[in-house]
C-alpha positions, 0 to 999 in steps of 0.5 A: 498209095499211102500217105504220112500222117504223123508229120506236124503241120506248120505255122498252124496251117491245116489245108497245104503243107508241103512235105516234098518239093521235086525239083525237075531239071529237063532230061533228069528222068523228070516225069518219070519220077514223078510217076513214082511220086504218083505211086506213092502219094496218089493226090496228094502230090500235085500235077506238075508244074511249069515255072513260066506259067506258076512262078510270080515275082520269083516265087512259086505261087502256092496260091494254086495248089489245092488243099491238102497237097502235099508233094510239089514236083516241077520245073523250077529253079531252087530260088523260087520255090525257097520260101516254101522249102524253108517254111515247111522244111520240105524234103527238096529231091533233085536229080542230076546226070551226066552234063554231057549227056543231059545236054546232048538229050536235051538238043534231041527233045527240043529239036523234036518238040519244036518239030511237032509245034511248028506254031511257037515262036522262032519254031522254025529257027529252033529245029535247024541248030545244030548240035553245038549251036544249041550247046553255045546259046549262053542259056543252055550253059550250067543249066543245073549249076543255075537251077540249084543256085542258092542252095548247096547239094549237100543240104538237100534231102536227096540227090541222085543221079540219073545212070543210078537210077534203080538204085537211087530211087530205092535208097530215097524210097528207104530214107521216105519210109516207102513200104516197098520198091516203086515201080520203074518207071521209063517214061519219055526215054530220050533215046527215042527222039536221038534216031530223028531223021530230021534233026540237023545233028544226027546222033551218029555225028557226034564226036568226042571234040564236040562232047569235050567242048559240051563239057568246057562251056559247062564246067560249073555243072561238070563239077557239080556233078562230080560233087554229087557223084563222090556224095553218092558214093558212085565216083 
C-alpha cells in the first residue's frame, strides 16, 4: 500500500481531499476494482458507497467520509458526485462493457439477490421476469449512457472496458504511478449466478433475436461503448 503525498491540497482543506472517485456502473467488475483500490490505498480509499443511502438533494454527501479519505468508489450517477470531481479535480475512473453482456449479467445478479431476500419489496415479483421483461423496464435502458450524463468519456481520467480488463488496469496502474502490477482480483464473477436453476430465463435460452433487441433498447449505450472502444485502442 502506498499513498501520494506531493498532491496539493485544495480550497485550503487539509482533513478530505478527494484525489480519485471510482464511478461503479453494476456488473462493471465493480468490486473487484475496488479491491484493487484496496491494495493500493489501504484506508485511505473509503468503503463503497450506495447512491440511495449517500446521495442528498443530487449530491454525494462528503459530510460521511472520514478525514483523510482520499479515493471514493461507488454507485453513482456522474452528476452527483460533480461537485467534488470539480472541486478536487479528482481523477474520476469509470468502467464500461459490453451492453449486451453487462445486461444479460445484470438480469442473472438481480434474479439471484431478490431470491436470497425474499423480504424486499415487489421480491416476488422481481425474481419471475424473464429475461426481456427485465431488459424492457425503461429503468434498465442506457443505464451507462445515464450514469455518465453530464460529462463526456473523453474528459475523464480513465476509461476501461471490462473484456480488457488485465490490460487496462495496468495501463491505470501506469498513468497513477502505482509501483507494481495490482493483484487480479475476480470477485462476484457473474458466471456464477447465470447457472440458476430457478431463474425464469435460463442462460442456454438466450437467442441472438433477444441480444439484437437488448442492443436496440440500448443504443445510446452501444454507441458509448464504441466510443470508448476506438478510444482505447480495442475497436
Amino acid at each position: 500500500m502506498f499513498s501520494y503525498t506531493n498532491w496539493p491540497k485544495v480550497s485550503g482543506r487539509k482533513d478530505t481531499v478527494i484525489k480519485i472517485i471510482s464511478i461503479h456502473i453494476p456488473k462493471t467488475a465493480g468490486r473487484s476494482f475496488y479491491q484493487a483500490l484496496k491494495w493500493a490505498y489501504g484506508d485511505l480509499a473509503d468503503i463503497p458507497r450506495n447512491r440511495d443511502k449517500h446521495v442528498k438533494d443530487g449530491r454525494f454527501d462528503t459530510s460521511l467520509l472520514a478525514p483523510g479519505t482520499e479515493v471514493l468508489h461507488g454507485h453513482f450517477m456522474y452528476r452527483e458526485i460533480q461537485h467534488i470531481h470539480e472541486e478536487y479535480d479528482s481523477k474520476v475512473i469509470v468502467w464500461l462493457r459490453d451492453p449486451v453482456a453487462r445486461v444479460i449479467s445484470n438480469y442473472f445478479y438481480n434474479i439471484r439477490m431478490n431470491q436470497n431476500k425474499p423480504w424486499k419489496s415487489r421480491s416476488d415479483i422481481r425474481t419471475r421476469l424473464t429475461l426481456m421483461d427485465f431488459a424492457r423496464k425503461p429503468g434498465q435502458m442506457n443505464i451507462m449512457s445515464r450514469i455518465l450524463e453530464g460529462v463526456e468519456v473523453e474528459n475523464l481520467f480513465f476509461t476501461g472496458l471490462v473484456e480488457h480488463y488485465t490490460d487496462h488496469l495496468e495501463i491505470l496502474a501506469q498513468k497513477l504511478g502505482w509501483p507494481e502490477t495490482a493483484p487480479q482480483y475476480h470477485i462476484n464473477p457473474g458466471t456464477d449466478n447465470y447457472a440458476n436453476p430457478d431463474s425464469p430465463t435460463q442462460f442456454t435460452e438466450i437467442t441472438n433475436e433477444m441480444k439484437e433487441e437488448i442492443r436496440e433498447i440500448n443504443l445510446k449505450d452501444c454507441k458509448l461503448y464504441e466510443k470508448c472502444r476506438n478510444l482505447t485502442g480495442n475497436s
